[in-house]
C-alpha positions as CSV (number, residue, x, y, z in Angstrom):
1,X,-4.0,-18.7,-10.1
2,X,-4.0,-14.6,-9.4
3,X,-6.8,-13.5,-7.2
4,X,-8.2,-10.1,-7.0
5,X,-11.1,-8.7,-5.3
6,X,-10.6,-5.5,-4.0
7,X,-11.3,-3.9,-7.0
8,X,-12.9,-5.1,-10.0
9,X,-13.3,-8.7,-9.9
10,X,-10.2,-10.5,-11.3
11,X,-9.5,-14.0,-11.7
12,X,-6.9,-15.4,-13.8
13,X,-5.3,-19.4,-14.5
14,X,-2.0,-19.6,-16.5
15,X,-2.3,-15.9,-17.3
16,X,-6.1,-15.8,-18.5
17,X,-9.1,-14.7,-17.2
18,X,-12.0,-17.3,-16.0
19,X,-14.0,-14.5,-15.1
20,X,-17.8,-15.1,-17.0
21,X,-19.8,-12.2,-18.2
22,X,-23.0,-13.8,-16.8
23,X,-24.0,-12.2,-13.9
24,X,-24.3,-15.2,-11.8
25,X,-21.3,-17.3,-12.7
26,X,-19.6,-13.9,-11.7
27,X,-21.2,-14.3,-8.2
28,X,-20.2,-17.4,-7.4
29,X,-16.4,-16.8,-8.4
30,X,-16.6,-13.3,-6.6
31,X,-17.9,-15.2,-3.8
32,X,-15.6,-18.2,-3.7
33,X,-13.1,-16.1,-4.7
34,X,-13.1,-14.1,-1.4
35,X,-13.3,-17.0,0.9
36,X,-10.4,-18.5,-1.4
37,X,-9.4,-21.8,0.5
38,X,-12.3,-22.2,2.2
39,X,-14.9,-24.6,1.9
40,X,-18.1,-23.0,1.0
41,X,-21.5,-25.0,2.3
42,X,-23.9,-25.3,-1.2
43,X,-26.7,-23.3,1.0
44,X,-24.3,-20.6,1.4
45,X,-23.5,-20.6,-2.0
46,X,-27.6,-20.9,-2.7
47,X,-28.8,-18.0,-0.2
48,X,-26.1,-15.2,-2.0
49,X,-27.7,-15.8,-5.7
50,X,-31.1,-15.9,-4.3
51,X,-31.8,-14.9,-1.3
52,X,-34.5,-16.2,0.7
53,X,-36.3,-16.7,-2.6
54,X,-34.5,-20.1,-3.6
55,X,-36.1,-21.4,-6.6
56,X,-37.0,-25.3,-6.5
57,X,-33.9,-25.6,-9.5
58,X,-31.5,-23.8,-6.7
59,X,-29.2,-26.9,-6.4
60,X,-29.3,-27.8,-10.0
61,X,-28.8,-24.7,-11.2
62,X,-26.0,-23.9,-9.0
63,X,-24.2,-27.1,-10.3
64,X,-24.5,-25.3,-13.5
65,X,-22.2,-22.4,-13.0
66,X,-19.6,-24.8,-11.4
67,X,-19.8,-26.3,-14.4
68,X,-19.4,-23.6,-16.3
69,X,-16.8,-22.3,-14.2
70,X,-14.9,-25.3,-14.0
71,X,-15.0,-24.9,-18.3
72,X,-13.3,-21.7,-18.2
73,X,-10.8,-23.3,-16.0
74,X,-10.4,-26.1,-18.2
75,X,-10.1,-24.0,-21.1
76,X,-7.0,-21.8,-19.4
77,X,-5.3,-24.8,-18.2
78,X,-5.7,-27.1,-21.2
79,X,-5.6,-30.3,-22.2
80,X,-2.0,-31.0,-20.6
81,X,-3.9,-30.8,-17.4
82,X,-7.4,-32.8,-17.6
83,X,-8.1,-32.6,-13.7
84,X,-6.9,-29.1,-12.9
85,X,-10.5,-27.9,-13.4
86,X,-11.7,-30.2,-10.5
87,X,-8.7,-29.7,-8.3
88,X,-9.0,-25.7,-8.2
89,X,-12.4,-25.3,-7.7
90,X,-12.7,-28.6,-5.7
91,X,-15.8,-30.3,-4.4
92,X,-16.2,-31.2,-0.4
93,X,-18.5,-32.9,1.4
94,X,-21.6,-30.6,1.5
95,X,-20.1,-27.6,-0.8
96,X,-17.0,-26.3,-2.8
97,X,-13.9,-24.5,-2.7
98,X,-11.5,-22.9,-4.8
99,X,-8.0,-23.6,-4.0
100,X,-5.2,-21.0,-3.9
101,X,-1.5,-21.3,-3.3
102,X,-0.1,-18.7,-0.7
103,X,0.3,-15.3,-2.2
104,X,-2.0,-15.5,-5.0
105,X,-5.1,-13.7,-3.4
106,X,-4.8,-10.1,-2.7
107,X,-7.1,-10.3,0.4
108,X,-4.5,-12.8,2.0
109,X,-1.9,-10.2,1.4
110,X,-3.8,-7.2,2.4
111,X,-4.7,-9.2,5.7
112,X,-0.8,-10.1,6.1
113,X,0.8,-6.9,5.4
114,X,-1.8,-5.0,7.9
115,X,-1.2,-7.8,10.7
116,X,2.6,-6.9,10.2
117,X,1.6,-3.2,10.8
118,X,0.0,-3.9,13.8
119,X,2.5,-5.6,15.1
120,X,4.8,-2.7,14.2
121,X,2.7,-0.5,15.9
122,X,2.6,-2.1,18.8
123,X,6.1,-2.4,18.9
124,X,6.1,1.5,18.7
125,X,7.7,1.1,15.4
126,X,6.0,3.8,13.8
127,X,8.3,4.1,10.1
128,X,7.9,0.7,9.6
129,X,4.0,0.7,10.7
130,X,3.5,3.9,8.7
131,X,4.8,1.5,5.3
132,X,3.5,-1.6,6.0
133,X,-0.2,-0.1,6.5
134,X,0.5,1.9,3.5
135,X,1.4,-0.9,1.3
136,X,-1.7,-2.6,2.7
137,X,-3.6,0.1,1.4
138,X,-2.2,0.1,-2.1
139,X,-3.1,-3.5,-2.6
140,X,-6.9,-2.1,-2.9
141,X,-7.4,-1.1,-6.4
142,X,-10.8,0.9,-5.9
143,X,-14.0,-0.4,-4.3
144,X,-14.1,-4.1,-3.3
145,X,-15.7,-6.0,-6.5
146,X,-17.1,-3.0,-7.8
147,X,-18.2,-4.9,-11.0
148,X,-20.1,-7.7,-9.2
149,X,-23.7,-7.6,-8.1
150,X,-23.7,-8.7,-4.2
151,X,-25.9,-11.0,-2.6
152,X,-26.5,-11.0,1.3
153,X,-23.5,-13.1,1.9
154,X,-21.1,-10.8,-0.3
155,X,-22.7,-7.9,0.7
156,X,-21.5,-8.3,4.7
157,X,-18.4,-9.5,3.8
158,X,-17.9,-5.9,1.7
159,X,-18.9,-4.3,4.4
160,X,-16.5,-6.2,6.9
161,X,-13.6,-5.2,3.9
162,X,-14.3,-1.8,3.7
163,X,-14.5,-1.5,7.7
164,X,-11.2,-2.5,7.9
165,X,-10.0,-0.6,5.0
166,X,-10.6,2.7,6.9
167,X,-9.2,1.3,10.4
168,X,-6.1,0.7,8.9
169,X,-6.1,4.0,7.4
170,X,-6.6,5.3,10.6
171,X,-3.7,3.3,12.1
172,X,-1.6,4.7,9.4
173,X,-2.5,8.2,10.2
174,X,-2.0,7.5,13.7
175,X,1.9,6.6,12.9
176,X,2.5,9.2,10.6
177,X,1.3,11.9,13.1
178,X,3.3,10.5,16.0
179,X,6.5,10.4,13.1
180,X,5.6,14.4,13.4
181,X,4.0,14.4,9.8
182,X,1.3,16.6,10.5
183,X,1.6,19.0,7.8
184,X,1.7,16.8,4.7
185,X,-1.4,15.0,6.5
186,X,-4.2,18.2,6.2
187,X,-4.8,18.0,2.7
188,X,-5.5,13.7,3.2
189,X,-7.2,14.6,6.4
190,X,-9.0,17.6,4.9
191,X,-10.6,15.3,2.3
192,X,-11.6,12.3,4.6
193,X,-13.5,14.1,7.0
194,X,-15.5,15.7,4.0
195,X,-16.1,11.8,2.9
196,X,-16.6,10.7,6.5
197,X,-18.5,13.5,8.0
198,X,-19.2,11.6,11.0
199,X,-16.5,9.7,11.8
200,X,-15.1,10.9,14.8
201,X,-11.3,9.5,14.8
202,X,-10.7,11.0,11.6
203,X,-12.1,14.6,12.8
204,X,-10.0,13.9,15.8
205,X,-6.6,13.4,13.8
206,X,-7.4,16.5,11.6
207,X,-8.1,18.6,14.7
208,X,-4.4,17.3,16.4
209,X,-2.8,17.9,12.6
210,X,-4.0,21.3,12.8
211,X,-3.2,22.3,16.3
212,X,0.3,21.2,15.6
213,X,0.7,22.9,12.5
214,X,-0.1,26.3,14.5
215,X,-3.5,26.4,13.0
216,X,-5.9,25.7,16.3
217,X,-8.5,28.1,15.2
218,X,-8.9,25.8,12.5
219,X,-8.8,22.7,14.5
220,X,-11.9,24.3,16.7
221,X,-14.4,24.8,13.3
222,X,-13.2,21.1,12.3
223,X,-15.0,20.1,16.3
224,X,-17.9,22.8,15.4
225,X,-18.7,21.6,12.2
226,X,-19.0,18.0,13.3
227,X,-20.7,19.2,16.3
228,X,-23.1,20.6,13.9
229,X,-23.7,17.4,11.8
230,X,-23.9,15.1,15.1
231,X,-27.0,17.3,16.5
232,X,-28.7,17.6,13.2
233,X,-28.3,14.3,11.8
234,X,-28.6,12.1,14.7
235,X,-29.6,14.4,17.8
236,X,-25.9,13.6,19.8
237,X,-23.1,15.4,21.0
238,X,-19.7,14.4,20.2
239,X,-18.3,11.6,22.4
240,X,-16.7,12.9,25.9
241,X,-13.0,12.1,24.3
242,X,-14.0,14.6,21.6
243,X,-15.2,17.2,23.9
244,X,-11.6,16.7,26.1
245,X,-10.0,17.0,22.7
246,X,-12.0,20.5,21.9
247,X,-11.4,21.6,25.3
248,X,-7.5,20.6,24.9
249,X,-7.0,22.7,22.2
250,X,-8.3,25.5,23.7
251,X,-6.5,25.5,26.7
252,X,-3.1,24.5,24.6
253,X,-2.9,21.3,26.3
254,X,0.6,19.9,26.5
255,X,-0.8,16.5,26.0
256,X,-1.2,17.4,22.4
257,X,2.6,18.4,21.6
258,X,5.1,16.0,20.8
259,X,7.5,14.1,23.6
260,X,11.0,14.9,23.2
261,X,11.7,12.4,20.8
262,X,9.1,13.4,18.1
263,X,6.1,10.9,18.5
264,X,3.0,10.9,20.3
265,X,2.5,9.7,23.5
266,X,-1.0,7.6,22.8
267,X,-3.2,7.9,20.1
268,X,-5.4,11.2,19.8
269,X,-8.7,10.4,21.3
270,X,-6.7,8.2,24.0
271,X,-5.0,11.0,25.1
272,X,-8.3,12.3,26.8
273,X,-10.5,9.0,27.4
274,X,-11.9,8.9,31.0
């Protein structure tokens, strides 16, 4: 089995895709898929095709697309393997699950390779944090199941995904700055901030890249501009940290330059928490 979901949905056995063109079907493999090796409970399975508006069929209907599913698998395994349909997507007591051996899912090795960063960074490891978080983020192939329709079980697990997907990036922007990166980080930064207009950290990290790449004047519209969006959008200031930040910059804060060695002392924003 080769697992994909953050992407388009992929889902191949012995080299062919299972993945059904019925909308449905697709559901419930996107949705097993991403809790791959986990048992599913059947009202689980129920409440992300339909809701809160279960037909009375629910339950038989559901067994349906099992058993459709477990067709396709059938059909890619073939008859040299009779129970390999039953024994990949397997039935528990009370739901289903669809088994995986280690490595074949590529949220499994998104989650492994950014716990490795993690570590790395926390070890103060930045080069090896910096290319572990950046092969984490290369395991995403575009928008998680961006060729599914999502349910309300899918959809707050897409959000959790794409959550993480920008902390890690932030992580990985954090090492590169303090590995003294700063000026093949504005045009990435540049571009985030203008798809995350809110989001302070980033704003923060584009503000330090600027000040260290002797463009502060720039680094103060950056704080302006979200300053701007904040009060109009949402009627708030920027967080104190931010406000420290601003004032940092202005005064040329040494806190913002690099130690001896190259890296940054503490992330951005923790340089000026309370």
């Amino acid at each position: 089995m080769d697992i994909k979901v953050l992407g388009p949905l992929s889902v191949e056995a012995c080299g062919q895709s299972i993945v059904p063109s019925a909308g449905k079907p697709r559901q419930i493999l996107a949705l097993l898929s991403v809790y791959a090796n986990q048992m599913l409970p059947v009202p689980t399975l129920m409440e992300e095709i339909w809701g809160t508006q279960m037909p009375r069929s629910a339950p038989t209907t559901l067994q349906t697309y099992i058993l459709q599913l477990r067709r396709r698998l059938a059909a890619a395994y073939g008859p040299q393997a009779p129970q390999a349909s039953k024994d990949v997507l397997a039935t528990r007591y009370g739901g289903y699950v669809l088994e995986a051996q280690p490595g074949a899912v590529d949220i499994h090795e998104y989650d492994r390779l950014v716990a490795a960063g993690r570590d790395a960074l926390d070890a103060g490891d930045d080069v090896e944090a910096s290319l572990l978080l950046r092969e984490a983020l290369a395991v995403w192939r575009g928008p998680a199941l961006v060729d599914v329709r999502v349910g309300p079980v899918l959809e707050i697990e897409l959000a959790r995904l794409e959550e993480s997907r920008l902390g890690v990036l932030e992580r990985r922007i954090e090492a590169d700055l303090r590995l003294g990166r700063h000026a093949e980080l504005l045009t990435e930064l540049t571009e985030l901030t203008a798809r995350h207009p809110l989001h302070e950290g980033l704003h923060a990290q584009c503000m330090a890249a600027l000040y260290r790449a002797g463009r502060p004047w720039q680094a103060l519209e950056v704080y302006q501009g979200l300053r701007a969006r904040l009060v109009e959008d949402l009627g708030l200031e920027p967080s104190p940290r931010l406000q420290k930040l601003q004032q940092a910059v202005l005064a040329s804060d040494p806190a913002l330059d690099l130690d001896l060695e190259g890296h940054w002392r503490r992330p951005v924003l923790d340089l000026f928490a309370a």
